[in-house]
Structures are given as C-alpha cells and as structure tokens.
C-alpha positions in Angstrom: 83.1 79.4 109.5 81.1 80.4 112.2 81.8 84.1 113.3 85.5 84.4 111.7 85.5 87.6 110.2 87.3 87.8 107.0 89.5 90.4 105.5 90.9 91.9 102.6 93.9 94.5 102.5 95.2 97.0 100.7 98.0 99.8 100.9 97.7 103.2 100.4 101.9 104.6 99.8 102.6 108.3 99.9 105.7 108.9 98.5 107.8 112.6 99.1 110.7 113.4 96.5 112.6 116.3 96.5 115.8 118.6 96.5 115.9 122.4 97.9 112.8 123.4 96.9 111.4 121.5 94.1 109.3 118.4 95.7 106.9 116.0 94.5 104.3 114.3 96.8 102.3 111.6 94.7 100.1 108.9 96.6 99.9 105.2 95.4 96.5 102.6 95.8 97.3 99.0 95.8 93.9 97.4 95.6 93.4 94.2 97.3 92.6 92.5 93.9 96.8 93.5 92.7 96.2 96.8 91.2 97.9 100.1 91.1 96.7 102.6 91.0 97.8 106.5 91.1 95.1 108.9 93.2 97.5 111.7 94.2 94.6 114.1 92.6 92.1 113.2 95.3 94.2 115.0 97.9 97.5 116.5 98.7 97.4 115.1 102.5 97.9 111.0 103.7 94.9 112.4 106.1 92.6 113.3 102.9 93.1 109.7 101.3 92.9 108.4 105.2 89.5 110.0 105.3 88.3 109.1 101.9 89.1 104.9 102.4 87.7 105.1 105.5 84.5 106.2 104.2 84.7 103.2 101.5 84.9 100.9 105.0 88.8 100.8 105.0 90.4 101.0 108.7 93.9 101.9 109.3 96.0 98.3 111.1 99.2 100.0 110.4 101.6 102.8 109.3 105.2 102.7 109.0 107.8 105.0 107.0 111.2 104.9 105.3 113.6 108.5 105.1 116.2 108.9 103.4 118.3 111.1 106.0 121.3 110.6 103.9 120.5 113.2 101.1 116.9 114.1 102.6 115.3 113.7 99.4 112.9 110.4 99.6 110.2 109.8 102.1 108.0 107.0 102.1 105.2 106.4 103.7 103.2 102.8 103.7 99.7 102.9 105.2 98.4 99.4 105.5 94.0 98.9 105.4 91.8 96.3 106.1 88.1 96.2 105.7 85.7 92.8 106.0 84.6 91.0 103.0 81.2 91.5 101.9 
C-alpha cells in the first residue's frame, strides 16, 4: 500500500439528562471492534475522557451535538476518534 495510512474509529458519546435539578451525565465508548461500553467513572468531563483516549493514541476528527431546546432536558454530545492501525 505504499505509505496509505490506515485507520480505525471510534466514538466517545456524552450524554446530559435532566429536569430542574436532578441531572445525569453518563459517557458512552463505542470501540472500533462494535462494543459498548459505559466509562462515565473515569471522569465527569468530555475533556477527562478527551485526555485519557488521547493518551491511548486516539485524536479528535470531529465533534458535533444534539439539544433538546424544547424541554431542555437531553444533550448529546458525539465525539468522533481516529487513531492508525498498528
């Protein structure tokens, strides 16, 4: 292949539900291999998980988010990695 770089992917989903003041923030790994996986309890910040996959060789290609304005009670947030294959 001579110099093609190839990729795997993942997402990383941060997910915000609540109403007045009872919230839940959870975060969601989806592995390149098709697993989920729940690892809200390595950090209660998208920047913390950020941080942690980047240390694994994950980069950030893109980020994009969904709010429910409506009723103000869902936010989602889709972080989308990429890292080269060993």
């Amino acid at each position: 292949m001579g110099g093609m770089v190839a990729w795997e992917y993942a997402l990383l989903v941060r997910r915000y539900q609540g109403q007045g003041r009872n919230f839940h923030v959870s975060f969601v790994w989806y592995g390149p291999d098709g697993s989920r996986k729940d690892v809200t309890a390595y950090g209660d910040t998208a920047i913390a998980h950020l941080n942690r996959v980047g240390r694994e060789g994950w980069e950030l290609v893109s980020a994009a988010e969904d709010v429910n304005n409506v009723q103000g009670s869902t936010e989602v947030h889709r972080y989308h990695l990429k890292r080269p294959l060993a």
